[in-house]
C-alpha positions in Angstrom: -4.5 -21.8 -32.2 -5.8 -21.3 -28.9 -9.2 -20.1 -28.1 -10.6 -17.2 -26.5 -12.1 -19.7 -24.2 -8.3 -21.1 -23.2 -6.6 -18.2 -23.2 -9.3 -17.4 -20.2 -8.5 -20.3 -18.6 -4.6 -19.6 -18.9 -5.2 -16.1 -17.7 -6.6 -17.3 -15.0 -3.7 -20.1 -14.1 -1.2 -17.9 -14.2 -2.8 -15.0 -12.0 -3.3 -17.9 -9.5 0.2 -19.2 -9.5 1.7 -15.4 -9.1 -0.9 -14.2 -6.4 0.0 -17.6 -4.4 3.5 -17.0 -4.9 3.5 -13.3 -3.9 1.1 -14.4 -1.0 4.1 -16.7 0.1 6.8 -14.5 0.1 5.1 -11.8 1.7 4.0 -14.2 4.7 7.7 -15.4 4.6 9.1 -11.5 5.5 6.0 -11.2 8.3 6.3 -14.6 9.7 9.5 -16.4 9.2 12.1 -13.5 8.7 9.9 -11.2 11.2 9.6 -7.9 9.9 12.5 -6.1 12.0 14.2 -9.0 10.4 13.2 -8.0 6.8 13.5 -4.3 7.7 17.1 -5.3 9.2 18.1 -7.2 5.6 16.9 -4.5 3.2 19.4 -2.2 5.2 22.3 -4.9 5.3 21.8 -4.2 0.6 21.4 -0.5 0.8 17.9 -0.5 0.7 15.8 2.0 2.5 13.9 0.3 5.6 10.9 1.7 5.1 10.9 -0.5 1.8 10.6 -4.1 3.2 6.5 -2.6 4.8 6.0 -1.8 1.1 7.5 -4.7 -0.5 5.4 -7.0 2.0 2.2 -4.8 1.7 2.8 -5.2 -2.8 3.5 -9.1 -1.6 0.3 -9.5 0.2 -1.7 -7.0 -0.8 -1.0 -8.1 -5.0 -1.2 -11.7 -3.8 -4.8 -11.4 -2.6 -5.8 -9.2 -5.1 -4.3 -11.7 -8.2 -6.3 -14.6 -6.0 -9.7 -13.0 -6.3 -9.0 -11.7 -9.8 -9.1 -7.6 -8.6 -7.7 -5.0 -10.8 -5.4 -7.7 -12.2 -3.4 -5.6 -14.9 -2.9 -2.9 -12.6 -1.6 -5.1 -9.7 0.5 -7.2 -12.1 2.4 -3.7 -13.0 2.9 -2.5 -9.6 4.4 -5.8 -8.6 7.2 -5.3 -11.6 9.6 -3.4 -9.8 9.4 -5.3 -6.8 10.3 -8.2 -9.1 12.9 -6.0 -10.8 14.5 -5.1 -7.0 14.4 -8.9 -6.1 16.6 -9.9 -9.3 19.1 -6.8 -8.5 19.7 -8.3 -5.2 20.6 -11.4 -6.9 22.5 -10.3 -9.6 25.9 -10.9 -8.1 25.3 -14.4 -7.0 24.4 -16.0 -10.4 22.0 -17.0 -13.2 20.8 -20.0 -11.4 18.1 -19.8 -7.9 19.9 -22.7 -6.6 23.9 -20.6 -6.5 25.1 -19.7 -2.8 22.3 -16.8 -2.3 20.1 -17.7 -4.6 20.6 -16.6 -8.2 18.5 -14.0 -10.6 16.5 -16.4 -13.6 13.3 -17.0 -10.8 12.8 -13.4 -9.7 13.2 -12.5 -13.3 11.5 -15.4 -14.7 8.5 -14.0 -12.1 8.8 -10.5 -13.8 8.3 -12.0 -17.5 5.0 -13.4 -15.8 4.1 -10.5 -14.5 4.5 -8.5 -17.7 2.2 -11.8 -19.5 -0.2 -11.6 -17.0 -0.6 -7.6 -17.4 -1.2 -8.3 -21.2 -3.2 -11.1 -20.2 -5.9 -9.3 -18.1 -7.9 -11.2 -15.6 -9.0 -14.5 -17.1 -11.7 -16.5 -15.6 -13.6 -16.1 -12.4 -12.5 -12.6 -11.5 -14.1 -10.2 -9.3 -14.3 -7.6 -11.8 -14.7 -3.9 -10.6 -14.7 -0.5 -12.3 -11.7 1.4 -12.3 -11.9 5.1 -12.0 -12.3 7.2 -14.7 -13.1 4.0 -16.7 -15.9 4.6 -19.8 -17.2 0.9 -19.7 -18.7 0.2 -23.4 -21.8 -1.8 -22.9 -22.1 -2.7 -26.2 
């Protein structure tokens, strides 16, 4: 049975793993696709423009904040459906990443992470701030 200690530690992998991989992919749509080029794409699937600024600000912006451990289970829930709307694009080409266009089990594998890391919380070396509202029990 794993220990409160190693389930930290584990919370703290994953978050690292997915706010490095968001990091990528949102530097991949600013720097390699160009974001005319992104903008361009989302249009080409029936996507609104206006989307690919707000799938690359979740990208970066959930990428950082998983890094440095800030409002993790929040972050880890807004980045679902931008999970969820990478897998629909996929759908059509395949289970597997590797199919012509890349297939759905990675963007949804992603997701399942996502949804862990939400449960999860933070882990280890988090920046850990109040969220609004929040009653903190100092107990």
């Amino acid at each position: 049975m794993p220990s409160e200690n190693s389930s930290s530690y584990a919370a703290l992998i994953l978050r690292l793993a997915l706010g490095v991989m968001l990091l990528a992919h949102g530097f991949l749509k600013i720097f390699v696709f160009t974001m005319p080029g992104t903008v361009g794409f989302f249009e080409s699937i029936g996507y609104p423009g206006f989307l690919a600024y707000v799938v690359t600000l979740v990208e970066v912006g959930g990428g950082l904040m998983l890094i440095a451990g800030l409002y993790v289970r929040p972050v880890s829930i807004v980045i679902i459906p931008v999970l969820l709307g990478a897998a629909q694009v996929h759908f059509g080409n395949g289970w597997v990443f590797s199919a012509e266009g890349g297939g759905w089990e990675y963007p949804v594998f992603l997701t399942v992470a996502a949804v862990v890391q939400a449960l999860l919380g933070e882990g280890r070396y988090a920046v850990r701030l109040p969220i609004p509202g929040q009653v903190r029990n100092n107990a």
